[in-house]
C-alpha positions as CSV (number, residue, x, y, z in Angstrom):
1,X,119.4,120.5,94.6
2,X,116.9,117.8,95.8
3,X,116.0,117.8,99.4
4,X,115.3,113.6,98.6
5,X,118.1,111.3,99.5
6,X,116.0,109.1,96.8
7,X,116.5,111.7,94.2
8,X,120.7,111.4,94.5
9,X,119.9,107.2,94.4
10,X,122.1,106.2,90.8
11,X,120.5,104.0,88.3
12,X,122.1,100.5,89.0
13,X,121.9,97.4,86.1
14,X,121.8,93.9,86.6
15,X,121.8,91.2,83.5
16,X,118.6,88.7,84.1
17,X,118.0,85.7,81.6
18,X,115.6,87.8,79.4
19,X,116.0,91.6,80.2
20,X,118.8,93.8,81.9
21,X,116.9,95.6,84.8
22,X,116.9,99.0,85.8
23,X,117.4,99.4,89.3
24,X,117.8,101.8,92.3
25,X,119.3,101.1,96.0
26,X,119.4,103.2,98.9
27,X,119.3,102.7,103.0
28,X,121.7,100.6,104.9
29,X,122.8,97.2,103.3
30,X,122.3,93.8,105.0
31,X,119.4,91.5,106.0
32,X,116.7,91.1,104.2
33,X,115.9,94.2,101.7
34,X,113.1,95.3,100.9
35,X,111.9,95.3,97.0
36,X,108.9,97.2,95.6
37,X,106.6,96.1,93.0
38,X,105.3,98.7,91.0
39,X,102.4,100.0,89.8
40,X,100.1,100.1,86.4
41,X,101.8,102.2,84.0
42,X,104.4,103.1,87.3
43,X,108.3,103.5,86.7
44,X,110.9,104.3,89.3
45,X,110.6,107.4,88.4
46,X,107.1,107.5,90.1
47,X,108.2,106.5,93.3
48,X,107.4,109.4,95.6
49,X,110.9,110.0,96.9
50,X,109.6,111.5,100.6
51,X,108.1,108.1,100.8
52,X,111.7,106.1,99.8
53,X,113.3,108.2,102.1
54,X,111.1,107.2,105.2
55,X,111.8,103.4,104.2
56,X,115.5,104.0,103.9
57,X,116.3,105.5,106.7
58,X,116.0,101.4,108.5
59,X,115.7,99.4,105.1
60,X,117.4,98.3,102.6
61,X,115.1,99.6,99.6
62,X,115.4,98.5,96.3
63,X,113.0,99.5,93.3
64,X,113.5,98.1,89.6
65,X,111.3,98.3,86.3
66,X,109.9,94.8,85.3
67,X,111.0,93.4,81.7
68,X,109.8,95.9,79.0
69,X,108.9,98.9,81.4
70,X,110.1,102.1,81.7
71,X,114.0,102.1,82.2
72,X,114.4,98.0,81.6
73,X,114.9,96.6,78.3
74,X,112.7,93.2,76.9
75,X,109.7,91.5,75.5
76,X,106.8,93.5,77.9
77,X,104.6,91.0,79.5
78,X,101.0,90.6,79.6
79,X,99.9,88.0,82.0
80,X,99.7,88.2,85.8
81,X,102.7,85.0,85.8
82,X,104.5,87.0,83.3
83,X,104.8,90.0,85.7
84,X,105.7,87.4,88.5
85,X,108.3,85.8,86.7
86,X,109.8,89.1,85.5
87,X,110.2,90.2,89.2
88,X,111.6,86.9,90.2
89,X,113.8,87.1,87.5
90,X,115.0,90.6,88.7
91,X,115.8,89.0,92.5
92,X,117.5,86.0,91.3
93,X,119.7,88.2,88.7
94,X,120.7,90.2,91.8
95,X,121.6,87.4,94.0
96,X,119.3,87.7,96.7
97,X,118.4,84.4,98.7
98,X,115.0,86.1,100.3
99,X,113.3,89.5,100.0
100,X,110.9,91.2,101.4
101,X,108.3,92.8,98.6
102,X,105.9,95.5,99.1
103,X,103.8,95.8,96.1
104,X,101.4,98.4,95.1
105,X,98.3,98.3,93.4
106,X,99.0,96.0,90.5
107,X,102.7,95.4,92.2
108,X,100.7,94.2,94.9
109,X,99.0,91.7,92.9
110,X,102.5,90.7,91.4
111,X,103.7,90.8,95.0
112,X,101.6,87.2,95.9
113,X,101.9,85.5,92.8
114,X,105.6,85.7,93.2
115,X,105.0,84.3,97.3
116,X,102.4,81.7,95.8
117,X,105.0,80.7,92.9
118,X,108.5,80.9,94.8
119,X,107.4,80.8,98.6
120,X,111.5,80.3,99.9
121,X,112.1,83.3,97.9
122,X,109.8,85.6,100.2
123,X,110.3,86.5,103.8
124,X,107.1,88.8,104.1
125,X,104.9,90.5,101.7
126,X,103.2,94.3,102.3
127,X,100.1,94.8,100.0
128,X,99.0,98.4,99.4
129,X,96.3,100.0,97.5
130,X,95.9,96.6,96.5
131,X,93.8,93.4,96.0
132,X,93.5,89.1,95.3
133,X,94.1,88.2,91.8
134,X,90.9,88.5,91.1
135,X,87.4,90.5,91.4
136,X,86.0,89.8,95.2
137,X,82.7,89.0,95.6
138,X,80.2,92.3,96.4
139,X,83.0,94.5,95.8
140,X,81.8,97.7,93.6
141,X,82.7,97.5,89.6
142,X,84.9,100.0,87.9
143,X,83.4,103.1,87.3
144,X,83.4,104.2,83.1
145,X,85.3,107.1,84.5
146,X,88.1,104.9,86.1
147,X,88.4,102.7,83.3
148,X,88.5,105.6,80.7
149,X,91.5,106.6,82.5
150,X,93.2,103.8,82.9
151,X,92.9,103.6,79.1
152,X,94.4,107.1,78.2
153,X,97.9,107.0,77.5
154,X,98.0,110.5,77.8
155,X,96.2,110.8,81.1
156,X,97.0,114.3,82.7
157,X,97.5,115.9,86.2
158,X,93.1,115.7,87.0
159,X,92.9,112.5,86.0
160,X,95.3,111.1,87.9
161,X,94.7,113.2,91.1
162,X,90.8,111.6,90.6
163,X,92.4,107.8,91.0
164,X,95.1,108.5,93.2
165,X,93.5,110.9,95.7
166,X,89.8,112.0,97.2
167,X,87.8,114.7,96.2
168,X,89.1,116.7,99.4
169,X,90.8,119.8,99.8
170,X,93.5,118.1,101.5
171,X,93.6,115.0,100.0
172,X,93.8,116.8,96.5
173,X,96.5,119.2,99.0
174,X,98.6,115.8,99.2
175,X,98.3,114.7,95.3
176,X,100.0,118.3,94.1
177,X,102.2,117.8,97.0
178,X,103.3,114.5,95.5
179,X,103.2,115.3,91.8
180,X,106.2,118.0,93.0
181,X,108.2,115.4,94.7
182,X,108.2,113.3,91.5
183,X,109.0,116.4,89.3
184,X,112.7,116.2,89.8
185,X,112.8,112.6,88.0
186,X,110.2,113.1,85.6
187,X,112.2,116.0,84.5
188,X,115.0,113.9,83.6
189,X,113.1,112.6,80.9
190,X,113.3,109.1,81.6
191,X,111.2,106.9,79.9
192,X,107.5,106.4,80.3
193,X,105.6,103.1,79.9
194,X,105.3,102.4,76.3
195,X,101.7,101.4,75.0
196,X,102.8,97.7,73.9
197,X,103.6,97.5,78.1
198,X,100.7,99.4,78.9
199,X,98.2,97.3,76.7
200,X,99.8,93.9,78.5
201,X,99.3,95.5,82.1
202,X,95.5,95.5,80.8
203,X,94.9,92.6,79.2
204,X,96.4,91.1,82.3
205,X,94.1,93.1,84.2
206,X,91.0,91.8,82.1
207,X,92.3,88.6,82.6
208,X,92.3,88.7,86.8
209,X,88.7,90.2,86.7
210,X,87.4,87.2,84.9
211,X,89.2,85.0,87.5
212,X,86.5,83.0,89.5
213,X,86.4,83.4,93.1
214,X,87.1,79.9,93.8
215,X,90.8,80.3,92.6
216,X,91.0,84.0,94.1
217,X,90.5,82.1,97.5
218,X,92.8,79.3,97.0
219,X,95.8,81.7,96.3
220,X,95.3,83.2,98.9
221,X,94.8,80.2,101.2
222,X,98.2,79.3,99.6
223,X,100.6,82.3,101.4
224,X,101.4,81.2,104.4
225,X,103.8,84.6,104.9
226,X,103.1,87.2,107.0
227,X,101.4,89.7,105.2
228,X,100.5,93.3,105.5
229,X,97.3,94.4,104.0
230,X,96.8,98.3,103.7
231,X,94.2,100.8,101.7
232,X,92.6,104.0,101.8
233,X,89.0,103.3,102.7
234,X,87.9,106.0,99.5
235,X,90.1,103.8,96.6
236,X,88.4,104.5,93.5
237,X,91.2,101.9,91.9
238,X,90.8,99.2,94.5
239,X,87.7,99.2,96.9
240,X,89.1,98.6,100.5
241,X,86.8,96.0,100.4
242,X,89.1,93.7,98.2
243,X,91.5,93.9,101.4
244,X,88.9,92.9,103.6
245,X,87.8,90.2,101.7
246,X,91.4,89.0,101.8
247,X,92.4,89.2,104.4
248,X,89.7,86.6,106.1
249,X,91.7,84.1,103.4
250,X,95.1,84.6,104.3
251,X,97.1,82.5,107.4
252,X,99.0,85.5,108.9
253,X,97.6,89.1,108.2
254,X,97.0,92.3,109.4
255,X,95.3,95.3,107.9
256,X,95.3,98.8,108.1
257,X,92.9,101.3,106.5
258,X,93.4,104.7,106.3
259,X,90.5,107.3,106.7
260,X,90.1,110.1,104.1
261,X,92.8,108.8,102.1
262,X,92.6,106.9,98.0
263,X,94.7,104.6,95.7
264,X,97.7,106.3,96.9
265,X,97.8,106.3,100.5
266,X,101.4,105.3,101.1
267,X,102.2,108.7,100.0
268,X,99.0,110.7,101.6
269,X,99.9,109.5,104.6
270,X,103.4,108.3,104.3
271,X,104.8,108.9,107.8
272,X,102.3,107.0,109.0
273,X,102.5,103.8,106.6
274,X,106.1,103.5,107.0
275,X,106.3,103.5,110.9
276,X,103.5,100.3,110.3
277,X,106.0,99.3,107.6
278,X,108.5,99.2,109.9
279,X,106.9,97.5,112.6
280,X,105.9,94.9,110.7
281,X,108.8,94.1,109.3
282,X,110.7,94.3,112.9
283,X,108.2,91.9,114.3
C-alpha cells in the first residue's frame, strides 16, 4: 500500500463547456484552494505525491488535466490563451468564485495568462520552474540537447533526470527518489500525453519565444496579484534568470531560488518549497 495520502486521492469529473476534466482533491475543504497548473507533457499522474502531501496537509489542493491531456477528454490546444482558457474553464466548471494557482514550468506560464485574462478569478499566483510568456532578454538559449528532448515522445528515465535535475550525485539521488514516488500511478496505466497535445504544447511554446519583449513586460506589468516566483538556480528548462527578469516587472513579488537544485525543485527540495508555499499563502 502507498505510504502517499495523494496516491489514495480518487479521480473526480466535472462537465466544462468543451471537455469533462479529470480531477483530484485532497486536504481540508474551505477557503480559497489551491489549483496546480501542469507541466509540458505532465498529467496528474506526475504529480510527485510527497510533494501533494506537504501542500495538503493546510491546503485545499486540487490538480486536473487541461482539455485534451492525459485523463481529460477534448479538442487539445495549442496556444498559450488556449491553455488559459482550458484552466479557466476547469475553475468555473467546478464552481469556484477565486483560486489560488501554482503553476509549473509551462503551468506557470498558463498560471499568469489566466491572472492577466480573469484577474477576479485569482487570489495569488505561485510560479515555479517557471518564466514570462516570452524569451527574456540575455537569458541563455535552449541547448540542441534540451530541445531534442523535449521533442522525443519517448523520452526515457536519463533524459528526463538531465532536465529535471543537476548533474549531482544528490540531485540525480532526488530524481530516482522522485521517479519511485510517481511509480505507483504510472503503474496504473493511465494515459500519457498524446502527440496531437504534445505537438500544441510546442507550437505554443515556439509561439512565446518569438514574443517580443515589449509585450513580455506589459503582462507582467498587468498582474497586480501577489505572486511567488521560485527556481533552481541550475534550470536547464528555464534559466533562473527568466525569474529574475520578472520579477523587477511585477507589482507584488517575491522570489526564491534554490541552490544545487534544476527544473524540478519543488520536489528536490519539497519540504522546503512548501513551508514558503505556505507562508505565502498565509500572509
Amino acid at each position: 500500500m502507498s505510504t502517499y495520502l495523494a496516491d489514495q486521492a480518487e479521480d473526480l469529473s466535472v462537465k466544462g463547456a468543451s471537455a469533462t476534466f479529470t480531477y483530484r482533491r485532497m486536504g481540508p475543504q474551505g477557503g480559497v484552494p489551491l489549483v496546480l497548473l501542469n507541466r509540458f507533457r505532465g498529467t496528474i499522474d506526475w504529480w510527485d505525491p510527497e510533494f501533494l502531501d506537504y501542500l495538503a496537509a493546510e491546503h485545499d489542493v486540487i490538480v486536473f488535466d487541461n482539455v485534451g491531456v492525459g485523463h481529460t477528454d477534448g479538442e487539445p490546444r495549442d496556444s498559450l490563451d488556449g491553455f488559459a482558457e482550458g484552466a479557466i474553464e476547469f475553475i468555473e466548471a467546478l464552481g469556484l468564485a477565486q483560486a489560488d494557482l501554482l503553476g509549473w514550468s509551462l503551468g506557470g506560464i498558463v498560471a499568469q495568462r489566466v491572472a492577466v485574462r480573469r484577474p477576479e478569478l485569482v487570489r495569488k499566483l505561485i510560479v515555479a520552474g517557471s518564466g514570462p510568456a516570452g524569451w527574456v532578454p540575455d537569458a541563455p538559449p535552449f541547448s540542441e540537447k534540451v530541445l531534442g528532448i523535449m521533442a522525443k515522445p519517448d523520452a526515457d528515465l536519463e533524459d528526463m533526470l538531465y532536465l529535471f535535475y543537476p548533474e549531482t550525485d544528490t540531485a540525480r539521488a532526488s530524481g530516482h527518489e522522485h521517479f519511485a514516488h510517481v511509480s505507483t500511478r504510472l503503474a496504473a496505466g493511465g494515459p500519457a500525453v498524446s502527440e496531437t497535445a504534445a505537438q500544441g504544447m510546442l507550437t505554443a511554446a515556439a509561439q512565446l519565444l518569438a514574443a517580443p519583449f515589449d509585450e513580455v513586460r506589459a503582462e507582467l506589468e498587468a498582474i497586480q496579484h501577489p505572486v511567488l516566483y521560485a527556481n533552481g538556480t541550475q534550470d536547464v528548462m528555464i534559466p533562473a534568470h527568466a525569474s529574475y527578469v520578472a520579477v523587477q516587472h511585477l507589482a507584488d513579488a517575491t522570489l526564491v531560488l534554490y541552490t544545487g537544485a534544476g527544473h524540478a525543485f519543488l520536489f528536490q527540495r519539497a519540504k522546503e518549497f512548501t513551508t514558503q508555499v505556505t507562508s505565502f499563502l498565509a500572509a
